[in-house]
ChimeraX commands (.cxc) that place a marker at each C-alpha (Angstrom):
marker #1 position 1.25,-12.20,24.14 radius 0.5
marker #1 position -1.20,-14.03,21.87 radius 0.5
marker #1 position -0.15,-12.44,17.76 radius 0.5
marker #1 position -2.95,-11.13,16.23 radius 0.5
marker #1 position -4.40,-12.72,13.23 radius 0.5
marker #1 position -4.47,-10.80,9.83 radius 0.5
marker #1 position -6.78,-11.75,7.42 radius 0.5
marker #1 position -5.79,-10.03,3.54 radius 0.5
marker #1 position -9.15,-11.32,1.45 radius 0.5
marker #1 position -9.62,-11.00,-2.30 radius 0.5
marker #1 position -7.56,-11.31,-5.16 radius 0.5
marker #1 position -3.29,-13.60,-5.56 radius 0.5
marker #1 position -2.03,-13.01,-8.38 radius 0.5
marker #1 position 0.71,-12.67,-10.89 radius 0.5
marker #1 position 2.02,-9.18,-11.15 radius 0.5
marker #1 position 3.65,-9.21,-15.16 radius 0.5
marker #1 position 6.32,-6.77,-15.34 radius 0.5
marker #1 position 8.79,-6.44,-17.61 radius 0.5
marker #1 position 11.44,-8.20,-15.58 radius 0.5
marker #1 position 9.28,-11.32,-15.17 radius 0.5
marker #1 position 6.92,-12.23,-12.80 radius 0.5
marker #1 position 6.33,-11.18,-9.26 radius 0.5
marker #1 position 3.53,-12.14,-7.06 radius 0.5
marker #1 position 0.33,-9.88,-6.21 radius 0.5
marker #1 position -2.64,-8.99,-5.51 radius 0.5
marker #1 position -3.54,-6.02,-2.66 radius 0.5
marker #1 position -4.46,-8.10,0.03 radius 0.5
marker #1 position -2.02,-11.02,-0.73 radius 0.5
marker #1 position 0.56,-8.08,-0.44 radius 0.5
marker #1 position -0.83,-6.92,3.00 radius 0.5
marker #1 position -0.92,-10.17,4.43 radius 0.5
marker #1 position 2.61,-10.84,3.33 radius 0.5
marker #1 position 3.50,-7.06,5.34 radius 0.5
marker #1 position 1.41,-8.06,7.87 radius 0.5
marker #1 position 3.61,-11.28,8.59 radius 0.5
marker #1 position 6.93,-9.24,8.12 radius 0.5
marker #1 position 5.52,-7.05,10.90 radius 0.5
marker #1 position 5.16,-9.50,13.30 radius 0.5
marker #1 position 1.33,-10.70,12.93 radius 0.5
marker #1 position 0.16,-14.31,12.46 radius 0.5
marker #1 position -0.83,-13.46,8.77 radius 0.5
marker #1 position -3.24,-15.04,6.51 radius 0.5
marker #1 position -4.25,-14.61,2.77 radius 0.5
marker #1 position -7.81,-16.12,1.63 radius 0.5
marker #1 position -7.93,-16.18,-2.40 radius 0.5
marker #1 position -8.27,-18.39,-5.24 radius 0.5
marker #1 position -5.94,-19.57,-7.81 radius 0.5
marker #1 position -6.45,-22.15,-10.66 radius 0.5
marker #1 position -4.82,-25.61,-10.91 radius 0.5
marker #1 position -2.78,-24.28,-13.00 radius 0.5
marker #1 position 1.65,-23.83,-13.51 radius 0.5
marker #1 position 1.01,-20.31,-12.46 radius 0.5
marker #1 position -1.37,-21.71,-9.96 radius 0.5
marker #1 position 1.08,-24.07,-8.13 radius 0.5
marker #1 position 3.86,-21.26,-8.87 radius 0.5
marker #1 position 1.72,-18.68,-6.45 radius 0.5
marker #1 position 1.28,-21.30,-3.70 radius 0.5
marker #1 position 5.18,-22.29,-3.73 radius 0.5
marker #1 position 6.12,-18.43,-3.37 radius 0.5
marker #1 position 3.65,-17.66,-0.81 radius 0.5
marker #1 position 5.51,-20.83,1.27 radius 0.5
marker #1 position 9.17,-19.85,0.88 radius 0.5
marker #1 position 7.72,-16.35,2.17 radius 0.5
marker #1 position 6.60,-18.02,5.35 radius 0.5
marker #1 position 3.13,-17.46,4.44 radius 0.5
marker #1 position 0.30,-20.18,5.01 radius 0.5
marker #1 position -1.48,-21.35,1.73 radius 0.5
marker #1 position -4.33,-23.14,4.32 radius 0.5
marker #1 position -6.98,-20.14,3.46 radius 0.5
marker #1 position -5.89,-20.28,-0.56 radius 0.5
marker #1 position -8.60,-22.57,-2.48 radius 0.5
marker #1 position -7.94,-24.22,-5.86 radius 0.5
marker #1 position -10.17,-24.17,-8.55 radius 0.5
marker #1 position -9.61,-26.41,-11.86 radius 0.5
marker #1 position -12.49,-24.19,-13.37 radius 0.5
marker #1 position -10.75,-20.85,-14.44 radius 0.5
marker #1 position -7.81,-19.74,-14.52 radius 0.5
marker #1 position -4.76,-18.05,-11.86 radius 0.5
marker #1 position -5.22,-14.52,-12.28 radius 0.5
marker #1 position -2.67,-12.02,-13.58 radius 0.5
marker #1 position -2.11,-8.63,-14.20 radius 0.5
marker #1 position -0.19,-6.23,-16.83 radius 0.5
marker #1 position 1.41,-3.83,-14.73 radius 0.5
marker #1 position 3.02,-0.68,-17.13 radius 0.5
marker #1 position 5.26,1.22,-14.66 radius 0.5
marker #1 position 5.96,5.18,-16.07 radius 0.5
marker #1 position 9.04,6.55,-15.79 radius 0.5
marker #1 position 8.56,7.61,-12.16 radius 0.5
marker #1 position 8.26,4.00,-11.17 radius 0.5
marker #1 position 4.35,4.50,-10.49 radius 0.5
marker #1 position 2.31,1.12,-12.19 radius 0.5
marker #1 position -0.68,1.15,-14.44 radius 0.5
marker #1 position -2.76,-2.66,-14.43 radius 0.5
marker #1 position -4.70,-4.58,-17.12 radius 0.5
marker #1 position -6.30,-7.16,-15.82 radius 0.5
marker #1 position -7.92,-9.81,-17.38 radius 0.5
marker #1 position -11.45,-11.27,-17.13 radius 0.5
marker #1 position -13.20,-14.45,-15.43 radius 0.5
marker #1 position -10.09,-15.83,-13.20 radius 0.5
marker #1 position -9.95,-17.70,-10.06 radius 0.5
marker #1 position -10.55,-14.82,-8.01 radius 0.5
marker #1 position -13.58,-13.84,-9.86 radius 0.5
marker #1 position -14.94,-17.05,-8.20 radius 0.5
marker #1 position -13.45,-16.54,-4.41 radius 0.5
marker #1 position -14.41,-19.64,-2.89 radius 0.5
marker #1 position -14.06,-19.87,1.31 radius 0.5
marker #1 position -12.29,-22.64,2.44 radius 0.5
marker #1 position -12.58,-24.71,5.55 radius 0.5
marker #1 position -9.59,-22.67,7.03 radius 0.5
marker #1 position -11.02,-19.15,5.86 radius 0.5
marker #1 position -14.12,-19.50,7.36 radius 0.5
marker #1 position -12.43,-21.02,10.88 radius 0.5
marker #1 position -9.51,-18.18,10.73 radius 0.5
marker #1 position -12.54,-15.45,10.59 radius 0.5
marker #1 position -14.02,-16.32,14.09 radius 0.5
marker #1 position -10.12,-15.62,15.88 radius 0.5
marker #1 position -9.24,-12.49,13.83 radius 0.5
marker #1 position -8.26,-9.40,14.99 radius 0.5
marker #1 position -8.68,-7.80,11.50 radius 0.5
marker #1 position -9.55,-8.39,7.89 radius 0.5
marker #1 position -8.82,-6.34,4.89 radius 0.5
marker #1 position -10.61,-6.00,1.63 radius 0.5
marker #1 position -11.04,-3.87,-1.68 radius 0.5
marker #1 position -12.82,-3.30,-4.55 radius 0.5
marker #1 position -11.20,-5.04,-7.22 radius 0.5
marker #1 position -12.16,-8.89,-6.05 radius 0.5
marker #1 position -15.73,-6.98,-6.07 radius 0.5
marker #1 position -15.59,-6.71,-9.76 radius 0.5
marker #1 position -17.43,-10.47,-10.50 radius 0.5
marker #1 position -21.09,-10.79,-9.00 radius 0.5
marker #1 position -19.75,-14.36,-7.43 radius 0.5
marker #1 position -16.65,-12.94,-5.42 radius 0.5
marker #1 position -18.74,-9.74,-4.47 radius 0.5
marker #1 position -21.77,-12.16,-3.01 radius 0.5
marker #1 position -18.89,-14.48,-1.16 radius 0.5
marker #1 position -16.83,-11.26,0.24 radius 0.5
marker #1 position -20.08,-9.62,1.40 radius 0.5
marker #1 position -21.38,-12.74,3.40 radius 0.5
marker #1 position -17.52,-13.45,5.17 radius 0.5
marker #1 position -17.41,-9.65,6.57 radius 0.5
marker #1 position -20.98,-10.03,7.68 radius 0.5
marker #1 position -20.06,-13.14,9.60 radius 0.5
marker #1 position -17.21,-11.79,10.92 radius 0.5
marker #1 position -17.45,-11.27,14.89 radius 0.5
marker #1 position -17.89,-7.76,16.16 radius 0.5
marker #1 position -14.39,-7.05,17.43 radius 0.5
marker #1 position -12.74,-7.66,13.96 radius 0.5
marker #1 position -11.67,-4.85,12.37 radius 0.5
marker #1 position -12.94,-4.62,9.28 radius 0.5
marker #1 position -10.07,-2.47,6.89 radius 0.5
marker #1 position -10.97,-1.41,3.40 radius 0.5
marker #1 position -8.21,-0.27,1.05 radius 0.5
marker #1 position -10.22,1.69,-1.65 radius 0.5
marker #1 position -7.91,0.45,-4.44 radius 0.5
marker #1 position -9.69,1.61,-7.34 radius 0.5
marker #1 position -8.51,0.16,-10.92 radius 0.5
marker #1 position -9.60,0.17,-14.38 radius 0.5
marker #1 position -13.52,0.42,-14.34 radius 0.5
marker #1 position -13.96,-2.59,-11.96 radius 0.5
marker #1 position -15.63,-0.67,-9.36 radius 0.5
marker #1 position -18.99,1.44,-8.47 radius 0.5
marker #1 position -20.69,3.99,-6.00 radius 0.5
marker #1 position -22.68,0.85,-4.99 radius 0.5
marker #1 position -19.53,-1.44,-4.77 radius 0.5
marker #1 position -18.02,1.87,-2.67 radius 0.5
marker #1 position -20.83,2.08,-0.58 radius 0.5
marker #1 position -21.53,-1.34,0.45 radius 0.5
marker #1 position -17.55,-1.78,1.48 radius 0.5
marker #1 position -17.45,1.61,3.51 radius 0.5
marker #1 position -20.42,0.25,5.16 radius 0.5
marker #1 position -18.97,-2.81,6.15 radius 0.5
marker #1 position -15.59,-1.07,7.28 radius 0.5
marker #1 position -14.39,0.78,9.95 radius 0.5
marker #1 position -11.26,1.83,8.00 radius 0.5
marker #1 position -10.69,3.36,5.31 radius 0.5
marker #1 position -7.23,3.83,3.05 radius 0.5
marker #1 position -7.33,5.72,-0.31 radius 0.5
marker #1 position -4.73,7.60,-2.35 radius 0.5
marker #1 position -5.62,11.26,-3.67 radius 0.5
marker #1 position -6.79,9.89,-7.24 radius 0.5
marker #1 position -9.74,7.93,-5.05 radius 0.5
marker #1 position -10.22,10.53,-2.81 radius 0.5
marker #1 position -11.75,12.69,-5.80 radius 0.5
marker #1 position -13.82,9.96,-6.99 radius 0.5
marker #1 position -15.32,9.10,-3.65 radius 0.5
marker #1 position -15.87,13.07,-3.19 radius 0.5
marker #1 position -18.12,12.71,-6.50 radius 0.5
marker #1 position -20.13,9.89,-4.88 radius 0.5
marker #1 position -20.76,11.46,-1.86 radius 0.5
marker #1 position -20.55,14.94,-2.28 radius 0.5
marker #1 position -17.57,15.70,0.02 radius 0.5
marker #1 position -16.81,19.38,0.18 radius 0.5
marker #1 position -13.52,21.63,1.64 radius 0.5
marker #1 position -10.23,20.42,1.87 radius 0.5
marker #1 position -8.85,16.66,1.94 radius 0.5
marker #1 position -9.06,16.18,6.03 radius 0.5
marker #1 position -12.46,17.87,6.21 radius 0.5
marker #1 position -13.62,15.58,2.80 radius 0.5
marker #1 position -12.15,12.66,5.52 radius 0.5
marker #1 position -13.93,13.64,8.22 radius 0.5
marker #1 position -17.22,13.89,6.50 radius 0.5
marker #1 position -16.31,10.45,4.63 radius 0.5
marker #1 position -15.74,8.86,8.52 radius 0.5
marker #1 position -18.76,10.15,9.94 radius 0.5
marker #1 position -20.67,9.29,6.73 radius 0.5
marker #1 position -20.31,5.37,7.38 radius 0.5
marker #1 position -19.04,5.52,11.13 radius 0.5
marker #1 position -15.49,4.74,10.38 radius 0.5
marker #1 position -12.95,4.68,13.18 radius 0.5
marker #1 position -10.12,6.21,11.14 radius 0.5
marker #1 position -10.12,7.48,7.30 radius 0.5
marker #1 position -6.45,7.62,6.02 radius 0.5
marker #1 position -5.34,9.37,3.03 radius 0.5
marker #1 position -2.28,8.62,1.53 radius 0.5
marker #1 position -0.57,11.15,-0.79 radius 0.5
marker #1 position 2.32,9.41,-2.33 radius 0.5
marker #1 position 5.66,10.84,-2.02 radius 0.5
marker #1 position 3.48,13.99,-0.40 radius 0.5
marker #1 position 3.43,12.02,2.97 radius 0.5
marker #1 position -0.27,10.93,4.56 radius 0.5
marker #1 position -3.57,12.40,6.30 radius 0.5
marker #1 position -4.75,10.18,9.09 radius 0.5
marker #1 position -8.46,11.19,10.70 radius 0.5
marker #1 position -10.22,9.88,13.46 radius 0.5
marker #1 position -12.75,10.98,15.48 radius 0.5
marker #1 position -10.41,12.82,18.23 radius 0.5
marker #1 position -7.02,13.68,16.09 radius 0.5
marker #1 position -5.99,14.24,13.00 radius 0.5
marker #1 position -2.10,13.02,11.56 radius 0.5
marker #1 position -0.47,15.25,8.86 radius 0.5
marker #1 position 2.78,13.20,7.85 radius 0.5
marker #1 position 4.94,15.36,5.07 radius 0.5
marker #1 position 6.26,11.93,3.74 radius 0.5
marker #1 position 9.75,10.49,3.42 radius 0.5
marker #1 position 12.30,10.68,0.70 radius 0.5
marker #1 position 12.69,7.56,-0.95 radius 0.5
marker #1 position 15.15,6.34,-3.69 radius 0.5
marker #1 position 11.94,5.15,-6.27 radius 0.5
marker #1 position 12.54,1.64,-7.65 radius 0.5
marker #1 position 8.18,1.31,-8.13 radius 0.5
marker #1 position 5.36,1.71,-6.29 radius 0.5
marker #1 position 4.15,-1.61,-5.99 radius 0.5
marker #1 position 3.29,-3.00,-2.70 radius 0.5
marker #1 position 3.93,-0.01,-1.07 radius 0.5
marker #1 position 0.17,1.26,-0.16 radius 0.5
marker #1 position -0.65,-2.28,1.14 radius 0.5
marker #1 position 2.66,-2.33,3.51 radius 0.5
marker #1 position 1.22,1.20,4.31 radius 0.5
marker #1 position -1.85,-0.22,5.26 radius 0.5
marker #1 position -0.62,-3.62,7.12 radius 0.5
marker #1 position 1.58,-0.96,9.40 radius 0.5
marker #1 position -1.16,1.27,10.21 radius 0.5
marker #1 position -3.73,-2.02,10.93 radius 0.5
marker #1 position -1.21,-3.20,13.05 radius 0.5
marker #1 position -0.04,-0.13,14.65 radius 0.5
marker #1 position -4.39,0.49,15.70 radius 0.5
marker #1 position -4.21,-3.17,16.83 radius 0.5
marker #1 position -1.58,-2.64,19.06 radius 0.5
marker #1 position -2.83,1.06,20.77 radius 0.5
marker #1 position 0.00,3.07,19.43 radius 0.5
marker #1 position -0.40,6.94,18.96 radius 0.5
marker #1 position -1.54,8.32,15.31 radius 0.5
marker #1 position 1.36,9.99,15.04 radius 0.5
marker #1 position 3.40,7.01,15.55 radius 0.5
marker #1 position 1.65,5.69,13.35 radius 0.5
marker #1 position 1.82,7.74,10.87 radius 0.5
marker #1 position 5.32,7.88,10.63 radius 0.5
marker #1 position 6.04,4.12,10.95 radius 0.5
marker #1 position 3.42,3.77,7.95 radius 0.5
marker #1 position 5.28,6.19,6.32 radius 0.5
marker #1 position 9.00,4.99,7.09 radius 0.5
marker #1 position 7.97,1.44,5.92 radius 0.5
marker #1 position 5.96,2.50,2.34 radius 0.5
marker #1 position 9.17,4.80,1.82 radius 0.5
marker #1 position 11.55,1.61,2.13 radius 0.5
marker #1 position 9.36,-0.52,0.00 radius 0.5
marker #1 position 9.54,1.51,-2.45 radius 0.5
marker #1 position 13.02,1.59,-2.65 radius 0.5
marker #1 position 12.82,-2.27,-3.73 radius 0.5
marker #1 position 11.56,-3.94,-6.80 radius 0.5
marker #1 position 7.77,-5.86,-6.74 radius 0.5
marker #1 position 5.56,-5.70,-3.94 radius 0.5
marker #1 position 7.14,-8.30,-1.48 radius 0.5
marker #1 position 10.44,-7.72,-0.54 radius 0.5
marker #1 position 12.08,-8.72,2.50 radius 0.5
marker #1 position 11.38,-6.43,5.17 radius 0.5
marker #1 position 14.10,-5.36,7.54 radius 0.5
marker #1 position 13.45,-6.50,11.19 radius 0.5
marker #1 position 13.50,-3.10,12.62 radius 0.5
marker #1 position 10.16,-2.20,11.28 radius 0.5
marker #1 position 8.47,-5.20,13.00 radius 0.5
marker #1 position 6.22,-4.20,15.85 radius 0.5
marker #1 position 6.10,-7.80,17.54 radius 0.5
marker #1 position 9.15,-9.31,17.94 radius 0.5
marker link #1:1,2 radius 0.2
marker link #1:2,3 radius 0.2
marker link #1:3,4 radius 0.2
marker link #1:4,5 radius 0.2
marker link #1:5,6 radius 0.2
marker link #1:6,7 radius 0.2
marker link #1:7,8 radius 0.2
marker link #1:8,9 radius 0.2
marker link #1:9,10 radius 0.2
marker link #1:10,11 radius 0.2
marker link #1:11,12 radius 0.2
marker link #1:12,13 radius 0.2
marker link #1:13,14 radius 0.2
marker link #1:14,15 radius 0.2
marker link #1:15,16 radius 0.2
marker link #1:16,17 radius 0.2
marker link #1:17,18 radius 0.2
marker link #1:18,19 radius 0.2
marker link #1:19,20 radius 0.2
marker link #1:20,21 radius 0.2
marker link #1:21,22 radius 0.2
marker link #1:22,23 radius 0.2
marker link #1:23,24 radius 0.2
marker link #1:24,25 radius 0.2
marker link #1:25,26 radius 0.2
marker link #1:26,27 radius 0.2
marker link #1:27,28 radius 0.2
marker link #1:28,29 radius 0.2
marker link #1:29,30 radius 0.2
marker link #1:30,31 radius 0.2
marker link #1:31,32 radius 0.2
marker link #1:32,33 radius 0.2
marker link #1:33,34 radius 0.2
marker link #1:34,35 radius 0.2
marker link #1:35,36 radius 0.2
marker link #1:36,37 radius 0.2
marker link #1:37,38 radius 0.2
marker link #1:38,39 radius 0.2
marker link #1:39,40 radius 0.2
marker link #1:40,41 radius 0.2
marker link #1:41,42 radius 0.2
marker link #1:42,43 radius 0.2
marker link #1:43,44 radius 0.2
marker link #1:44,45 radius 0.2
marker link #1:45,46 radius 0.2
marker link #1:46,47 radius 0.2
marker link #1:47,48 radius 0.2
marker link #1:48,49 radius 0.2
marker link #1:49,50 radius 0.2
marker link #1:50,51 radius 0.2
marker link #1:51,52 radius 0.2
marker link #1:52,53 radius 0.2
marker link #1:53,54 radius 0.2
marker link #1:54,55 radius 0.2
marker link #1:55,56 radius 0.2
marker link #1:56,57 radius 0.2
marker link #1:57,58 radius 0.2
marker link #1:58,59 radius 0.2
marker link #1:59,60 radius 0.2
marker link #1:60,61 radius 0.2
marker link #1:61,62 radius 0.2
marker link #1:62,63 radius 0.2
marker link #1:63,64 radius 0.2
marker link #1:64,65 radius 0.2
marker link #1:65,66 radius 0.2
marker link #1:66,67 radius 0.2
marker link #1:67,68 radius 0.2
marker link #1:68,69 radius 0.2
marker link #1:69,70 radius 0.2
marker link #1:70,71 radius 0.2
marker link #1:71,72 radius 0.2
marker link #1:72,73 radius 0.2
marker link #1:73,74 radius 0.2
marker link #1:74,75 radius 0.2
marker link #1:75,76 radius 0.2
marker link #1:76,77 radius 0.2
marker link #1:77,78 radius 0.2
marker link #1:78,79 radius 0.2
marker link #1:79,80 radius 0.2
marker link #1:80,81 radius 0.2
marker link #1:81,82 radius 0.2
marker link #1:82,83 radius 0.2
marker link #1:83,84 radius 0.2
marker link #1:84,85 radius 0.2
marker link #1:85,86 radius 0.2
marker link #1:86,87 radius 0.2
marker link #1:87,88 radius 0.2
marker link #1:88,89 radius 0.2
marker link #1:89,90 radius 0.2
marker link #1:90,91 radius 0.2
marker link #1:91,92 radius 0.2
marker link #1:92,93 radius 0.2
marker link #1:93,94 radius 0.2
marker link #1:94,95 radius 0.2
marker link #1:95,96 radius 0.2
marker link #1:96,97 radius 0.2
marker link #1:97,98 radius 0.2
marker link #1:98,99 radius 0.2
marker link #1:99,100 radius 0.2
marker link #1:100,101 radius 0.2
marker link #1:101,102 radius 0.2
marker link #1:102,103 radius 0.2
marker link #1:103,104 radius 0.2
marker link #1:104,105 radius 0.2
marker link #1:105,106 radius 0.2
marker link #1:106,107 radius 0.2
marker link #1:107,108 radius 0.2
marker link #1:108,109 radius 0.2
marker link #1:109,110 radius 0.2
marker link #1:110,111 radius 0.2
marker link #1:111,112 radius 0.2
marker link #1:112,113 radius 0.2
marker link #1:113,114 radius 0.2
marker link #1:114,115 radius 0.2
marker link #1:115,116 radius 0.2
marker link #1:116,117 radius 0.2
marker link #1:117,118 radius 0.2
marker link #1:118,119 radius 0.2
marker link #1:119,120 radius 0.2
marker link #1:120,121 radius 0.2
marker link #1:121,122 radius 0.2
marker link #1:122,123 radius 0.2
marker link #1:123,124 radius 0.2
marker link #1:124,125 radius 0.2
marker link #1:125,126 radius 0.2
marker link #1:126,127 radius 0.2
marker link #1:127,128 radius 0.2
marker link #1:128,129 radius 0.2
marker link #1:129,130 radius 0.2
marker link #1:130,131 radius 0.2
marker link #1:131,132 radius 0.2
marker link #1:132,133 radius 0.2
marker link #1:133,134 radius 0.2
marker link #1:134,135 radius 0.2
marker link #1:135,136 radius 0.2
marker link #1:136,137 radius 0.2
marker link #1:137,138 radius 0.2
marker link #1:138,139 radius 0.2
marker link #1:139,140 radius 0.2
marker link #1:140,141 radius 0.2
marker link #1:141,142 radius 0.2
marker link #1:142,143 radius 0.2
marker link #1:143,144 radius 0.2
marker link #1:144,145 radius 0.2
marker link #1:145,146 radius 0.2
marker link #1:146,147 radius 0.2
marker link #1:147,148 radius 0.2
marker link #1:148,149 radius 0.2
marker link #1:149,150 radius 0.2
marker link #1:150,151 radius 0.2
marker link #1:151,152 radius 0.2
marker link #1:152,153 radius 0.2
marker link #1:153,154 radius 0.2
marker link #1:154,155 radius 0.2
marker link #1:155,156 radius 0.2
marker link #1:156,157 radius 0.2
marker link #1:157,158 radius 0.2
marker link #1:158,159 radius 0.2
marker link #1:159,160 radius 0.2
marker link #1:160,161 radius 0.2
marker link #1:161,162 radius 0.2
marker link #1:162,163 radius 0.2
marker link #1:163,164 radius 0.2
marker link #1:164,165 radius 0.2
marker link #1:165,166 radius 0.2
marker link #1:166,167 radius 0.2
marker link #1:167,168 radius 0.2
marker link #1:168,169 radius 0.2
marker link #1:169,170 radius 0.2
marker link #1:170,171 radius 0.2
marker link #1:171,172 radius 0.2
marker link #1:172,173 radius 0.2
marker link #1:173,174 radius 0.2
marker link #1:174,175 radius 0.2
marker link #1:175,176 radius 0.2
marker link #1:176,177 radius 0.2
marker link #1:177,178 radius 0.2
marker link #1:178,179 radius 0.2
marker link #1:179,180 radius 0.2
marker link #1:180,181 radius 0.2
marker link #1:181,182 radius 0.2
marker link #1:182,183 radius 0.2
marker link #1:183,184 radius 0.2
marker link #1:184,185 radius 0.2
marker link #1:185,186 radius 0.2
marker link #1:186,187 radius 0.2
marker link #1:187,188 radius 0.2
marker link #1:188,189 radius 0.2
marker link #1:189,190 radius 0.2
marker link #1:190,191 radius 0.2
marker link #1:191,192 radius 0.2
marker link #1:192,193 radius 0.2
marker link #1:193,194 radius 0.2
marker link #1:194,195 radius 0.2
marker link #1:195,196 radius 0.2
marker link #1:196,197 radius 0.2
marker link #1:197,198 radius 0.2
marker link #1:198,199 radius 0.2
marker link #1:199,200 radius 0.2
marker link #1:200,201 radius 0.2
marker link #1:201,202 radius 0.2
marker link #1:202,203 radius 0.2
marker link #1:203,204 radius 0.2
marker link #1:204,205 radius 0.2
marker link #1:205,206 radius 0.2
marker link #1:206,207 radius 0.2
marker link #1:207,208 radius 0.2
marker link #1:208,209 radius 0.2
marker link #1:209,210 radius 0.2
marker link #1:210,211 radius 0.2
marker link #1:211,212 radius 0.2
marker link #1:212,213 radius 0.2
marker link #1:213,214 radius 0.2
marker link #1:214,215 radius 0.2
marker link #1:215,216 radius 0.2
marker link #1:216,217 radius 0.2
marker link #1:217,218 radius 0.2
marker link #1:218,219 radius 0.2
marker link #1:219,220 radius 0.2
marker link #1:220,221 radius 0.2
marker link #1:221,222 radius 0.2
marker link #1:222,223 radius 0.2
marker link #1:223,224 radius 0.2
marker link #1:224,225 radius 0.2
marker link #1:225,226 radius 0.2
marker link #1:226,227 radius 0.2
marker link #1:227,228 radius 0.2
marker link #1:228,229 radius 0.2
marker link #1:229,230 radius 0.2
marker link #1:230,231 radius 0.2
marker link #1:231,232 radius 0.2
marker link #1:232,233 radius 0.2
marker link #1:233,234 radius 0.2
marker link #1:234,235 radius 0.2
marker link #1:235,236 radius 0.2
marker link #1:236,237 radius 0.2
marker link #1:237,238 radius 0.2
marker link #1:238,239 radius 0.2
marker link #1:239,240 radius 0.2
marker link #1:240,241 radius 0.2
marker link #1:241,242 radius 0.2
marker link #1:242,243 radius 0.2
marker link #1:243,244 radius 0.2
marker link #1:244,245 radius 0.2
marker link #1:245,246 radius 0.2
marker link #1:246,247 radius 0.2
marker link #1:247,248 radius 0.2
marker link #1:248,249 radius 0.2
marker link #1:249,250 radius 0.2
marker link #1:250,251 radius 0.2
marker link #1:251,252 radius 0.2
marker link #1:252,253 radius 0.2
marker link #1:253,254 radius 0.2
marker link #1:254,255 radius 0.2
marker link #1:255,256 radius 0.2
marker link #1:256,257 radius 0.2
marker link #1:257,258 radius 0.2
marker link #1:258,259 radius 0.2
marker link #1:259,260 radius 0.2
marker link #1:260,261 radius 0.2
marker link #1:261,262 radius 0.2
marker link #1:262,263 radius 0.2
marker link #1:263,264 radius 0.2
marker link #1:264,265 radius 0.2
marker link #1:265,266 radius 0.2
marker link #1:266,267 radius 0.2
marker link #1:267,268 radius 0.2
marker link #1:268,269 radius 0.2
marker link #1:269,270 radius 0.2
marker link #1:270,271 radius 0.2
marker link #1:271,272 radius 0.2
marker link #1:272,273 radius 0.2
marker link #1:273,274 radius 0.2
marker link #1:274,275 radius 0.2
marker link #1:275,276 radius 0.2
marker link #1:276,277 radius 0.2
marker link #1:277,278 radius 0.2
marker link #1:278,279 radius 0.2
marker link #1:279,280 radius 0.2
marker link #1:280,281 radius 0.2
marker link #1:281,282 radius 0.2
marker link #1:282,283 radius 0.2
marker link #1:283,284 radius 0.2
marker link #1:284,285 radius 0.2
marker link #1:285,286 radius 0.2
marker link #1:286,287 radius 0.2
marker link #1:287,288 radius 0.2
marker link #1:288,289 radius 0.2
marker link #1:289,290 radius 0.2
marker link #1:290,291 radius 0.2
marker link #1:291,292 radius 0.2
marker link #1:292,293 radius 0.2
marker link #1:293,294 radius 0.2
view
């Protein structure tokens, strides 16, 4: 069979934790998950031409991960982020202004990987700059029809707004958020009831395919238009969170990609955050029985 190609668009960058340095960014982290799962995998970003720069373009290499849709800009900066982790493990981010990803720039292998993809995911956060906003906007529009288009929510900080929320549900036919964004979003669009009916109307709302939900170590809430997926979660020995959502999210893109029941689904997605979890920063090696293609 032909392996799907994964497109994870938006922000690489340097996750700063107290142990050093560990590479990041949401969709950087689902493309990596992606790969691990069996896809053809490919992260579109900017960095800077910069140590931390080349640094991000070595790792993404020794984790078998193409560099072809990663542009370099001698303009501004690699971006980083603070990340504070609490005592359960769970991170906090400061991010800093006016990096490379603040001015995304599409490459000549971006722009060719978007017309054979099976799916592209995005977020907010790349959203934050004016310049990265206009450039994410125009690649999704361009996309072909069949893509499907996969927004993880991933609110941080104050870089997002009901109009940045709208315009990406609008442009998606998934949705991911965790219970913090799920009560924001229910402000912006008056969602009422409990968390799958507050899906439901959130789906319908923008014509979404599936809305998933996920809950942390309460398990997840998958919704689509003829089932609904109530996983209770798995027990995981908590090293962080990091990384853990966005190998959530590569599982469940795949798992739609592929036909496999929600409630497969579900519990894969689930199975997979759990393990990740279990391991330090957000790219660990991934065992090969989670893969889906072999």
């Amino acid at each position: 069979m032909d392996l799907p190609l994964l497109i994870g668009l938006g922000e690489l960058l340097w996750d700063v934790l107290p142990g050093g340095e560990r590479l990041g960014g949401a969709p950087a982290n689902f493309s990596y998950h992606a790969a691990a799962l069996g896809a053809v995998s490919l992260p579109v970003s900017t960095v800077g031409m910069d140590e931390r720069g080349e640094r991000a373009l070595r790792e993404l290499e020794a984790k078998g991960l193409s560099t072809a849709g990663i542009a370099v800009t001698d303009r501004y900066p690699t971006g980083y982020v603070e990340a504070i982790l609490d005592d359960r493990g769970v991170a906090t981010y400061r991010f800093p202004d006016d990096v490379a990803w603040d001015h995304l720039e599409i490459n000549d292998a971006a722009r060719a990987a978007a017309t054979r993809a099976a799916a592209v995911c995005f977020g907010t956060l790349c959203r934050r700059s004016p310049d990265s906003r206009r450039v994410i906007e125009g690649y999704l529009r361009r996309l072909p029809p069949a893509v499907v288009k996969v927004f993880d929510v991933n609110l941080r900080q104050h870089f997002y707004s009901p109009e940045i929320v709208r315009t990406s549900l609008e442009q998606a036919d998934i949705v991911k958020l965790n219970d913090d964004e799920l009560v924001v979003l229910s402000g912006y669009f008056q969602l009422t009831g409990d968390a799958s009916n507050q899906l439901r109307q959130l789906r319908e709302r923008f014509g979404l395919e599936l809305a998933i939900l996920t809950r942390g170590g309460q398990g997840s809430l998958l919704v689509s238009a003829a089932e609904i997926s109530d996983h209770p979660g798995i027990t995981a020995s908590l090293v962080d969170t990091i990384g853990a959502g966005d190998s959530f999210t590569a599982m469940v893109t795949m798992g739609i990609l592929l036909g496999l029941p929600l409630t497969e689904i579900n519990d894969r997605a689930n199975r997979l955050a759990a393990w990740v979890c279990s391991r330090p920063g957000a790219m660990p090696a991934i065992p090969a029985e989670f893969r889906l293609i072999q």
